[in-house]
DOLUM-811467 format. One record per residue: residue number from 1; residue in three letters; chain; x, y, z of N, C-alpha, C, O in turn. Coordinates in nm, 4 decimals. Layout:
! DOLUM-811467
- rodo|lumse|zavex|n.xx|n.yy|n.zz|ca.xx|ca.yy|ca.zz|c.xx|c.yy|c.zz|o.xx|o.yy|o.zz
- NUM|ala|A|X|Y|Z|X|Y|Z|X|Y|Z|X|Y|Z
...
//
This chain:
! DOLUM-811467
- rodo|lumse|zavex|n.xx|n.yy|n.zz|ca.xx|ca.yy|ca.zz|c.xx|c.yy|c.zz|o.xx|o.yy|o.zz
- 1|unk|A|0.8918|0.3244|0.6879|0.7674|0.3482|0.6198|0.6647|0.2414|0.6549|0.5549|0.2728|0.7008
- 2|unk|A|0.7039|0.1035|0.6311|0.6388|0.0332|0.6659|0.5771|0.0173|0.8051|0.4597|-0.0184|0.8148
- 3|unk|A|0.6558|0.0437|0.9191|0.6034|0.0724|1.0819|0.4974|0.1823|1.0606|0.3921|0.1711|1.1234
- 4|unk|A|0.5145|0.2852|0.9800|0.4252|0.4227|1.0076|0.2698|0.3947|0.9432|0.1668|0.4489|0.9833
- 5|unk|A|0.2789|0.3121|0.8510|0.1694|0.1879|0.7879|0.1101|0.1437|0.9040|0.0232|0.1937|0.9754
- 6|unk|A|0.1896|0.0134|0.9116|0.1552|-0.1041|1.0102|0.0695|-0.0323|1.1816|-0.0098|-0.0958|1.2511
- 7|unk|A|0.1130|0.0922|1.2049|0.0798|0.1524|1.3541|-0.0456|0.2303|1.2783|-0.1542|0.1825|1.3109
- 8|unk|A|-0.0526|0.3262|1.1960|-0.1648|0.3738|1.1589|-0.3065|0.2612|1.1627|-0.4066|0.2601|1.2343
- 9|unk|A|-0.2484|0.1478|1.0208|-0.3570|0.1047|1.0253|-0.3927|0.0025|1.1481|-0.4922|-0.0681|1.1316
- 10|unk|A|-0.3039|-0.0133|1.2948|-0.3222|-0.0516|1.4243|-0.4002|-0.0075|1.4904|-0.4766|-0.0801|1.5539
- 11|unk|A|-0.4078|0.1905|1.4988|-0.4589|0.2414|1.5812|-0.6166|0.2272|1.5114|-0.7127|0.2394|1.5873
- 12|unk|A|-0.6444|0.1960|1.3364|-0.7606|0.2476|1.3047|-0.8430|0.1027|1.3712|-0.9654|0.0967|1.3825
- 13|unk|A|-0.7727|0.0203|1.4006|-0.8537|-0.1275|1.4170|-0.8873|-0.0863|1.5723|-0.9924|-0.1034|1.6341
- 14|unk|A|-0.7731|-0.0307|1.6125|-0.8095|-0.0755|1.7367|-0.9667|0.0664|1.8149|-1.0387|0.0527|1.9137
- 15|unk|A|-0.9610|0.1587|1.7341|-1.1122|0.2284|1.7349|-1.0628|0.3481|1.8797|-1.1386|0.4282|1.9343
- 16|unk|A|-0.9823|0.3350|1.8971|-0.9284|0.4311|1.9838|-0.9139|0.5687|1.9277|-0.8107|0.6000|1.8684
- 17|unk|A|-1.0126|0.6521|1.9438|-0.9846|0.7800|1.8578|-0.8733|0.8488|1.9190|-0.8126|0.9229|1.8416
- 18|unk|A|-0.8144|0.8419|2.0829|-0.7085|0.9296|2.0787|-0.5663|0.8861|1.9947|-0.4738|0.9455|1.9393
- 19|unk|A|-0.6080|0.7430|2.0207|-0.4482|0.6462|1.9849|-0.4644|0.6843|1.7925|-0.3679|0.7096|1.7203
- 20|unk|A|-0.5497|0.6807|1.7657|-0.5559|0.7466|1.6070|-0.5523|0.8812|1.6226|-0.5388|0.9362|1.5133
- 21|unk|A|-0.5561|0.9255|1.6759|-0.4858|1.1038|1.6426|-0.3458|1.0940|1.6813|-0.2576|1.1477|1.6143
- 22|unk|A|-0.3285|1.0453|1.7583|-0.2071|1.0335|1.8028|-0.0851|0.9688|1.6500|0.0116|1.0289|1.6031
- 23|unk|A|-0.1339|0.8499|1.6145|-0.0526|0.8220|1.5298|-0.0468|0.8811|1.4146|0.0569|0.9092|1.3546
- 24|unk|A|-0.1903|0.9085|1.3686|-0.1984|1.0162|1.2135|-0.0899|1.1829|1.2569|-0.0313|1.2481|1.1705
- 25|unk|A|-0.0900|1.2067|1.3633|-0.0188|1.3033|1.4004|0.1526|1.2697|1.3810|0.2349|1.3335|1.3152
- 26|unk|A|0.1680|1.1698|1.4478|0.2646|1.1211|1.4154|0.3390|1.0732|1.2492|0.4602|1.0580|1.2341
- 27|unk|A|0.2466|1.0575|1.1497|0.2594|0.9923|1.0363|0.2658|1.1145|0.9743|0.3384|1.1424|0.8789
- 28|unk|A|0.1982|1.1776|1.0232|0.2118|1.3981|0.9053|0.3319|1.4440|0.9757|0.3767|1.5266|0.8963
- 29|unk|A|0.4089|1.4411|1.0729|0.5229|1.4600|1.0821|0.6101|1.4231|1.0681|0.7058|1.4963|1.0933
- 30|unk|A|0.6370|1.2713|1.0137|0.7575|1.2081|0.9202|0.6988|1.2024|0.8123|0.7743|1.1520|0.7291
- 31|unk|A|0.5531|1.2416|0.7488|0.5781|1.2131|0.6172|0.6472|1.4179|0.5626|0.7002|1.4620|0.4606
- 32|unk|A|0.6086|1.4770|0.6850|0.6519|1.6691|0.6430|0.8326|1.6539|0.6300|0.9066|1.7168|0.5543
- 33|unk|A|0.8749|1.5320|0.7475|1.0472|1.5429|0.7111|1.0714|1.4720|0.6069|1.1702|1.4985|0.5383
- 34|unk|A|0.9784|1.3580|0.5709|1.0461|1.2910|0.4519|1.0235|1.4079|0.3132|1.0938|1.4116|0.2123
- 35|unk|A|0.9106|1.4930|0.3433|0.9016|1.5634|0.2199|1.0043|1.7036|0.2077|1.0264|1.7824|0.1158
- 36|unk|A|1.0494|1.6928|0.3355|1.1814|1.8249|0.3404|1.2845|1.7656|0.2501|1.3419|1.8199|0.1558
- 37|unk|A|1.3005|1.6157|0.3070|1.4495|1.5695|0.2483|1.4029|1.5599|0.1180|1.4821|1.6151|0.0416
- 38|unk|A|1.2930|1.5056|0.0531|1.2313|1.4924|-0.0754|1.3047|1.6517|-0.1776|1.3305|1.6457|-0.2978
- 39|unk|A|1.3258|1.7887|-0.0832|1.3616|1.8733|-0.1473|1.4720|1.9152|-0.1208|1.4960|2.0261|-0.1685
- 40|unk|A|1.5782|1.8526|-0.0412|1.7015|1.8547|-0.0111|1.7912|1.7401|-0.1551|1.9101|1.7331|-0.1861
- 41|unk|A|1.7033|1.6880|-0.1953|1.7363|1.6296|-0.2694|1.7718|1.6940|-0.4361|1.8380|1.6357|-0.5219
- 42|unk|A|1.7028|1.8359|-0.4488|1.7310|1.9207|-0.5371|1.8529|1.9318|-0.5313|1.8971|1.9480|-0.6450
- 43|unk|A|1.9667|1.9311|-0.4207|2.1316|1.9926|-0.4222|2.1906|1.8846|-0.4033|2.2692|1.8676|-0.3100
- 44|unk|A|2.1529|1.7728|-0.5125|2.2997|1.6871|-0.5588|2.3159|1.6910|-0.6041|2.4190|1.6251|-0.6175
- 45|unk|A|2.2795|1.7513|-0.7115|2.3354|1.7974|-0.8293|2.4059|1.6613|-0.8811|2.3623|1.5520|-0.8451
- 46|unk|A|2.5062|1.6724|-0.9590|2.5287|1.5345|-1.0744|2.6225|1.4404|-0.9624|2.7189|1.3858|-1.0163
- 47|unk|A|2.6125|1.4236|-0.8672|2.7248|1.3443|-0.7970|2.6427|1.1908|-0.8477|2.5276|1.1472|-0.8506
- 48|unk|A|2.7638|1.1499|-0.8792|2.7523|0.9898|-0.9701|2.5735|0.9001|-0.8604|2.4730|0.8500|-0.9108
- 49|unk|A|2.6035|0.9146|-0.7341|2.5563|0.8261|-0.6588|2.4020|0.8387|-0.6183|2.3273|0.7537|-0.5698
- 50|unk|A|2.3726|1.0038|-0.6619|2.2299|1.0306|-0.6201|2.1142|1.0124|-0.7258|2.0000|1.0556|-0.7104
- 51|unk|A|2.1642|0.9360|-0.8453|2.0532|0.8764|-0.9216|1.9110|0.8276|-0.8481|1.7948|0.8369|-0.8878
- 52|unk|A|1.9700|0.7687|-0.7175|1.8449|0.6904|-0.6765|1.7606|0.7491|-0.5919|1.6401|0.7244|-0.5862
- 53|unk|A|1.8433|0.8594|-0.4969|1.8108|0.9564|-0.4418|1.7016|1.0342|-0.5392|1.5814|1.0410|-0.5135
- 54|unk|A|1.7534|1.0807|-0.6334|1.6726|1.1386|-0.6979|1.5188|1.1487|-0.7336|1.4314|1.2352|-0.7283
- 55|unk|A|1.5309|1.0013|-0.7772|1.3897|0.9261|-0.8032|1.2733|0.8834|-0.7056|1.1560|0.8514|-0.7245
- 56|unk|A|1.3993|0.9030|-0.5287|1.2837|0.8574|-0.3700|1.1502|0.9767|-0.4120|1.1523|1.0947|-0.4472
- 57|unk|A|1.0408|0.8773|-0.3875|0.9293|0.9502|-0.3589|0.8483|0.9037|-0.2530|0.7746|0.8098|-0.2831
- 58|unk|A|0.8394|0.9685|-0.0710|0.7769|0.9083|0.0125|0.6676|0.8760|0.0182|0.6229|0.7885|0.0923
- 59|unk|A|0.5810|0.9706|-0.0938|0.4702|0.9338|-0.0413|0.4004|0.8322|-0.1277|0.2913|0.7772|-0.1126
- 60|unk|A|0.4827|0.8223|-0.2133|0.4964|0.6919|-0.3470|0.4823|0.5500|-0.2594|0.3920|0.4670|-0.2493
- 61|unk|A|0.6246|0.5637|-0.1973|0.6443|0.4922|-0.0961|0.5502|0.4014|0.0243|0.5476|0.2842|0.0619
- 62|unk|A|0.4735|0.5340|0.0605|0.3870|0.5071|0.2229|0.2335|0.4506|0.1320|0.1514|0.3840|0.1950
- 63|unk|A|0.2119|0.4795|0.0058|0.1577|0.4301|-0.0862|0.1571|0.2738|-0.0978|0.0687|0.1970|-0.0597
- 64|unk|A|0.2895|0.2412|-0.1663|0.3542|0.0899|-0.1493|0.3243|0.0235|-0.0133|0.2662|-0.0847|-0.0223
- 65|unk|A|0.3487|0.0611|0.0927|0.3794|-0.0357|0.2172|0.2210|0.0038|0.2789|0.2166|-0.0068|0.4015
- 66|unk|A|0.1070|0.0419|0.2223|-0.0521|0.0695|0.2574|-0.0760|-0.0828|0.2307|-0.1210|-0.1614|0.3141
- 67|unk|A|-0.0359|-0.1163|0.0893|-0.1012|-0.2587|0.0057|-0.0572|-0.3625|0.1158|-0.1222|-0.4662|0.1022
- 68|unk|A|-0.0086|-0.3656|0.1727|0.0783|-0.4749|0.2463|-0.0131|-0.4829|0.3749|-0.0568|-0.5917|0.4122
- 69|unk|A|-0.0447|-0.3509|0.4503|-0.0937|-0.3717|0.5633|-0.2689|-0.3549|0.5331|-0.3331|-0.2779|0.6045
- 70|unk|A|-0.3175|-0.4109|0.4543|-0.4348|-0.3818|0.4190|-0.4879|-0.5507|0.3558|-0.6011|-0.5668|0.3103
//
C-alpha cells in the first residue's frame, strides 16, 4: 500500500502526465483486487482467525499510508 502511495504521489511531482496515467492506472487495478478480496472476505465465516481479516479495509488503508507520503 504504501509503494502504491509513495509511486503515485512520485509520478504527480515528477509532472509527467504519461508516468501519472500510468501509475493511477496502476493504483485502480490493485486497489479493484484489493476490493475483490475485500469481498472474498464475506466466506470466512466464523473461523477463529479471520477477525482481522474481517475488519481489512483497503481503501481505509491507501487512506493511512497518503498521510505519510504527503
Amino acid at each position: 500500500m504504501l509503494a502504491l502511495v509513495l509511486a503515485d504521489v512520485g509520478a504527480r511531482l515528477s509532472g509527467n502526465e504519461g508516468r501519472i496515467a500510468a501509475v493511477r492506472a496502476e493504483v485502480d487495478r490493485d486497489r479493484a483486487s484489493m476490493n475483490a478480496m475485500r469481498e472474498e472476505q464475506k466466506h470466512l465465516g466464523t473461523w477463529p482467525f479471520a477477525a482481522a481479516w474481517r475488519e481489512w479495509d483497503p481503501n481505509r488503508e491507501m487512506e493511512h499510508f497518503q498521510r505519510f507520503a504527503q
